[in-house]
C-alpha positions in Angstrom: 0.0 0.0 0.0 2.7 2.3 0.9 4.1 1.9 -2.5 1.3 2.5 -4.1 0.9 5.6 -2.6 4.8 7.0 -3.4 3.6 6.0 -6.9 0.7 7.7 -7.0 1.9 11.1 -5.2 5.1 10.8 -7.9 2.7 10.3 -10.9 0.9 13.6 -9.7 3.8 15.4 -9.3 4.8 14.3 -13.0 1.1 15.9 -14.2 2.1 18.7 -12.8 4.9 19.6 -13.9 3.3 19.1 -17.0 0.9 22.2 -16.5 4.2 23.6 -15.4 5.5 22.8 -19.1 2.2 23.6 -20.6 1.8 26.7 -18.9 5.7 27.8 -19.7 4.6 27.1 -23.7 1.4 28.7 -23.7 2.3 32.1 -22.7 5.4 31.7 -25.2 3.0 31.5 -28.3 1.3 34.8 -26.6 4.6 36.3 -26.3 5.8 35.4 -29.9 2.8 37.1 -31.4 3.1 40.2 -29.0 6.4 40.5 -30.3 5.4 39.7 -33.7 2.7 42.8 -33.4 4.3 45.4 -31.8 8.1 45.0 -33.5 9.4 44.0 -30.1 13.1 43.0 -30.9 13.7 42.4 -26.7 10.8 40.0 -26.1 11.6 38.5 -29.3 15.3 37.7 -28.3 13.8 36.9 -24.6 11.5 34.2 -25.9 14.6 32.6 -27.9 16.5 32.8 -25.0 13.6 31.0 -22.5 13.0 28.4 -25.2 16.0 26.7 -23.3 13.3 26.6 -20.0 11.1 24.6 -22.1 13.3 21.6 -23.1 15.1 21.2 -20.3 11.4 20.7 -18.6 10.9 18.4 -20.9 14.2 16.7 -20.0 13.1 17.4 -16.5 9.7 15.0 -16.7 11.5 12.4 -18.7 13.8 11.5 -16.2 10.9 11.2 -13.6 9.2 8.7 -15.9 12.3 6.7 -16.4 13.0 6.6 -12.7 9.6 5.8 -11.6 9.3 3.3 -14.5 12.3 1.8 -13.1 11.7 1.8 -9.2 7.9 1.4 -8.5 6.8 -1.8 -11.1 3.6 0.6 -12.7 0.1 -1.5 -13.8 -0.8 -1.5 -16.9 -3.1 1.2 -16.4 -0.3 3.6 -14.5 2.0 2.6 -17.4 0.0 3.7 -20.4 -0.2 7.5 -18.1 3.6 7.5 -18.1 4.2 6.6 -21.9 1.5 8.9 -22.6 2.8 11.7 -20.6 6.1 11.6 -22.7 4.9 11.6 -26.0 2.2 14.7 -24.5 6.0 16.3 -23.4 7.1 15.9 -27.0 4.1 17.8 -28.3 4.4 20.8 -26.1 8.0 20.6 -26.4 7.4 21.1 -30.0 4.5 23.8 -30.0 7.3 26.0 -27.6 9.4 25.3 -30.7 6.5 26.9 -33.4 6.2 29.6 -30.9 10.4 30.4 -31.1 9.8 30.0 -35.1 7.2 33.2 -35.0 10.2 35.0 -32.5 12.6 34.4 -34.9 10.5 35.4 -37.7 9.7 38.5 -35.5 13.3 39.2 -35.7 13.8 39.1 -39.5 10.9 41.6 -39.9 12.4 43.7 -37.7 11.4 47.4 -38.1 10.3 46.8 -41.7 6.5 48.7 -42.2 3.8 46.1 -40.7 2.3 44.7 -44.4 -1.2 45.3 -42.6 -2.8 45.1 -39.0 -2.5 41.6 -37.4 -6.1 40.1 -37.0 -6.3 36.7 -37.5 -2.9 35.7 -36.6 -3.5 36.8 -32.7 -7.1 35.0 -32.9 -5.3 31.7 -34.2 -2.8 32.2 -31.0 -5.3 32.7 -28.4 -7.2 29.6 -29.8 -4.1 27.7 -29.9 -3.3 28.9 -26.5 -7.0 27.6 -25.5 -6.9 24.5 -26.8 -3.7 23.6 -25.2 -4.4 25.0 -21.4 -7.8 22.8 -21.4 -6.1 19.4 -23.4 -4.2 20.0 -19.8 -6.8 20.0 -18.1 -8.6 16.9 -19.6 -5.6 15.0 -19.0 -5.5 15.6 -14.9 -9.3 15.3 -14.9 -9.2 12.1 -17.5 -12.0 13.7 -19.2 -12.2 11.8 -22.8 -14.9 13.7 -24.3 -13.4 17.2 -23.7 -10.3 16.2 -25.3 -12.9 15.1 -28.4 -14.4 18.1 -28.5 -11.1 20.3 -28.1 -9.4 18.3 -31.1 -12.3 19.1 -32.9 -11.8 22.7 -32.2 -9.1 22.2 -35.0 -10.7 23.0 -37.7 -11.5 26.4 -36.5 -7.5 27.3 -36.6 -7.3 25.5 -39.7 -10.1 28.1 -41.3 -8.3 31.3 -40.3 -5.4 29.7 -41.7 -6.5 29.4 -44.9 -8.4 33.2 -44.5 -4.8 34.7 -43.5 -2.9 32.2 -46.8 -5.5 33.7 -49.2 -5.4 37.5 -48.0 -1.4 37.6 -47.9 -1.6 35.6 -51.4 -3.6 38.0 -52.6 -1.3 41.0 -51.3 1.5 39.3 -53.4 -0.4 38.8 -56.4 -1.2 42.8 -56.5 2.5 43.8 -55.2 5.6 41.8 -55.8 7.5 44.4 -53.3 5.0 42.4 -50.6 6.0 39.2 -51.3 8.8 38.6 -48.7 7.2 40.5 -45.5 4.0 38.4 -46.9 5.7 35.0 -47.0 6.7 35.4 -43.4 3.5 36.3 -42.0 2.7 32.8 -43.8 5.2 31.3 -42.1 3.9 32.3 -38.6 0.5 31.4 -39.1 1.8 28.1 -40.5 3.8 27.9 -36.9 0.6 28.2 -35.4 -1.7 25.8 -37.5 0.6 23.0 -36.8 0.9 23.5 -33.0 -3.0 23.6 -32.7 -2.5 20.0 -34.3 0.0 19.1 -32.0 -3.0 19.9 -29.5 -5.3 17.6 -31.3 -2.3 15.2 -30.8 -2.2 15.5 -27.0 -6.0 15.1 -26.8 -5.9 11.6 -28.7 -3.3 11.0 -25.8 -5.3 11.9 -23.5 -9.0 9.8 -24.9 -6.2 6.9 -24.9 -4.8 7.2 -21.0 -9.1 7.1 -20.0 -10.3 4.3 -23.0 -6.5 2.3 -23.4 -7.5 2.7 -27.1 -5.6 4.6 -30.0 -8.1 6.3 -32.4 -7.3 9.7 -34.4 -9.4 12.3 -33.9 -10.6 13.7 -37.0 -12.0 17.6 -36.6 -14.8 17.2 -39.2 -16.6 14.5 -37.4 -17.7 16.8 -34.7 
């Protein structure tokens, strides 16, 4: 019993450093587009700089699965948690990295005159940002149906996606001089469709740590 219970209290302590990792990533994809939209060169290079924080939490809550992989003997049950939390570690660990892409691209813009006012790219960030605070939260409550519902949130990222694509296409098509500050504005709001499917990566994770089963989430069934 006592065993069980170190387990237990250790497995917590993994989730939450998870929300710690979560958290750390979540507020760097409202940094990067801060940064993005205002021509902040500091925060820019800050958020480069932190992106360091991020892996070595990742490192952090690897090496507490290992361990407790290797010293308390987990169920089958406690064991599919542990695998899932490292591949959910990977995701985030990847979305920090879109959200250091759209610093970086921050930082080649520079002071170069803003193409136009940035609209949809901050609504595709705070729905990114959403989505991956409440997959989170699904995870420490094992709530299987929320984590369906927020992958299916998806396609609503994926729709201003394509709004911003065709807008900043169609600023190129009517002024070639546009093309290179338009491509990067591309580039962000690419950064950011792909790390609200990392999300819906973490909630198919997260439906499989409550059912034991894999399935893919597909956005357009809900």
């Amino acid at each position: 019993m006592e065993i069980r219970t170190t387990f237990h209290k250790r497995l917590r302590e993994i989730q939450d450093d998870v929300l710690v990792m979560g958290s750390m990533v979540e507020k760097a994809i409202g940094r990067a587009i801060t940064a993005l939209k205002n021509r902040d060169m500091a925060l820019a290079h800050q958020i480069v700089a932190d992106d360091r924080n991020v892996n070595d939490k990742r490192f952090e809550i690897e090496e507490k699965c290992i361990q407790l992989i290797a010293t308390q003997q987990p169920m089958a049950s406690d064991l599919r948690v542990i695998v899932s939390v490292l591949n959910i570690i990977t995701e985030i660990e990847r979305i920090g990295d879109y959200a250091l892409g759209i610093a970086r691209i921050a930082v080649l813009i520079g002071d170069e005159p803003p193409l136009k006012p940035l609209i949809d790219l901050p609504r595709m960030a705070e729905k990114t940002q959403d989505m991956l605070h409440r997959s989170l939260d699904a995870l420490v409550s094992r709530d299987a149906e929320s984590a369906r519902k927020i992958a299916a949130e998806d396609d609503e990222v994926d729709n201003l996606y394509d709004q911003v694509f065709r807008e900043l296409l169609t600023f190129m098509a009517e002024d070639p001089k546009t093309i290179t500050r338009a491509t990067r504005l591309i580039w962000a709001a690419h950064n950011l469709e792909r790390s609200a499917d990392r999300v819906t990566n973490i909630c198919e994770r997260v439906v499989f740590v409550v059912t034991g089963k894999m399935e893919e989430i597909e956005a357009s069934k809900y």
